[in-house]
Residue frames as qw, qx, qy, qz and C-alpha x, y, z in Angstrom:
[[0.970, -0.102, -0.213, 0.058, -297.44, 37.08, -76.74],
 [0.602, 0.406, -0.360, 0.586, -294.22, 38.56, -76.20],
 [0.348, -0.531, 0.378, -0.674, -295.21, 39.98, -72.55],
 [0.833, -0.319, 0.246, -0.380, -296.76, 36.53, -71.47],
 [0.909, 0.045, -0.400, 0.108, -293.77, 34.51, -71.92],
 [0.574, -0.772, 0.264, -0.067, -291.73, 33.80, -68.99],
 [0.782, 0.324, -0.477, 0.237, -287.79, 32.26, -69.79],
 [0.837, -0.488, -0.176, 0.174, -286.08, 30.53, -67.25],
 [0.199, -0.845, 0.477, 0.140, -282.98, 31.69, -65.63],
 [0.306, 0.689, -0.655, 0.053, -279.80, 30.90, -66.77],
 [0.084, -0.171, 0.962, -0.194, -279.16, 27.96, -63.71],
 [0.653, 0.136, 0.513, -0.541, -282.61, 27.07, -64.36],
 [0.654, 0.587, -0.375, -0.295, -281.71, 26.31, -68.22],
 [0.381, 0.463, -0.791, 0.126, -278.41, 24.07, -67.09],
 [0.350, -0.264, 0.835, -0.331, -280.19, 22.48, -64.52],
 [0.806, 0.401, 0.155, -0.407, -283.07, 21.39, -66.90],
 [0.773, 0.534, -0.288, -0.185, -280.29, 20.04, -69.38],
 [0.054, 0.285, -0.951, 0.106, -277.84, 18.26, -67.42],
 [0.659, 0.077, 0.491, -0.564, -281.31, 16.70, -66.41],
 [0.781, 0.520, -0.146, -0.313, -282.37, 16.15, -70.16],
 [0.504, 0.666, -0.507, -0.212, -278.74, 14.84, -70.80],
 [0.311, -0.238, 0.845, -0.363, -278.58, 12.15, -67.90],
 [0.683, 0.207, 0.575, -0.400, -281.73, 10.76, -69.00],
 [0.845, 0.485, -0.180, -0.137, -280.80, 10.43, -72.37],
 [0.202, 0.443, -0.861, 0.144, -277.32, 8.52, -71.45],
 [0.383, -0.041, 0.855, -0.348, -279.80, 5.92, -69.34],
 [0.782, 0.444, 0.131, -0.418, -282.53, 5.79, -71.88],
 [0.443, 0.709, -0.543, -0.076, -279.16, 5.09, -74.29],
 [0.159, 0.435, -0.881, 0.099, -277.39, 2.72, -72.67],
 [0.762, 0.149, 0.213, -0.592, -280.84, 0.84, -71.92],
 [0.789, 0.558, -0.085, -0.242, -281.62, 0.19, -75.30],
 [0.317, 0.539, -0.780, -0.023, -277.52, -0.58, -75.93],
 [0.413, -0.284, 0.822, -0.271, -277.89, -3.49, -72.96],
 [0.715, 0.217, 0.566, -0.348, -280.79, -4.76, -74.21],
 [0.622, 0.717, -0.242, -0.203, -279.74, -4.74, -77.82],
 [0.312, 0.477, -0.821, 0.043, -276.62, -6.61, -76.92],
 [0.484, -0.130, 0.759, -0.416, -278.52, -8.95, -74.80],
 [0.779, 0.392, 0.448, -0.198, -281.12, -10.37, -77.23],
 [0.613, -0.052, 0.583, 0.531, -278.31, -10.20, -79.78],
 [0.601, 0.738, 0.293, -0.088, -279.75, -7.86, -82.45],
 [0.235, -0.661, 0.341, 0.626, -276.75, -7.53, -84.63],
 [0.681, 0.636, 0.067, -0.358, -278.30, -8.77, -88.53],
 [0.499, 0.535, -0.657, -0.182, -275.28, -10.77, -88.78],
 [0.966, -0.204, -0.041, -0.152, -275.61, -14.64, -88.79],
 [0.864, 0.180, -0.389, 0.263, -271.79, -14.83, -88.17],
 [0.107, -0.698, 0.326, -0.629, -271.52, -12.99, -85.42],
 [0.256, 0.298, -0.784, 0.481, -269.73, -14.19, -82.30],
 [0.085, 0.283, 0.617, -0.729, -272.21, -12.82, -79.85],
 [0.174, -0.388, -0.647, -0.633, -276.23, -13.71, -80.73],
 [0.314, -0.285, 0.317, -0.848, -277.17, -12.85, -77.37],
 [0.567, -0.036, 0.600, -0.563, -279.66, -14.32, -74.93],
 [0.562, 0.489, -0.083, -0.662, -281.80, -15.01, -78.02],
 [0.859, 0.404, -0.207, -0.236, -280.08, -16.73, -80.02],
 [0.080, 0.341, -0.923, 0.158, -277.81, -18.79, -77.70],
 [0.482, 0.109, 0.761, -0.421, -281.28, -20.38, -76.77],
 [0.723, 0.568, -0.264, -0.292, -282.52, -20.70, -80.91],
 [0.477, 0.495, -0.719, -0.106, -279.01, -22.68, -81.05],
 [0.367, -0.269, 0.815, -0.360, -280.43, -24.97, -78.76],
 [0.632, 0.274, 0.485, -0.539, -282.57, -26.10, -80.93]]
């Protein structure tokens, strides 16, 4: 097995992980938007309930 693997170059390594590490900051700050949008924060005295639950307190 040790003849039939093939490792990437060196700029082929750092381009693959700034790659890897871009998409996780967007995948990350995603989730963060949407988390602060629909309010999930598990505390009922929290300022900001988000989308969610500024339309619950309409009710």
């Amino acid at each position: 097995m040790v003849h039939n693997v093939t490792w990437p170059t060196w700029k082929e390594l750092q381009s693959n992980t700034i790659i890897v590490v871009v998409a996780s900051v967007i995948i990350s700050l995603i989730i963060f938007v949407m988390d602060f949008g629909f309010g999930i924060t598990g505390d009922s005295k929290s300022f900001w309930k988000g989308a969610m639950g500024f339309i619950y307190g309409l009710f």
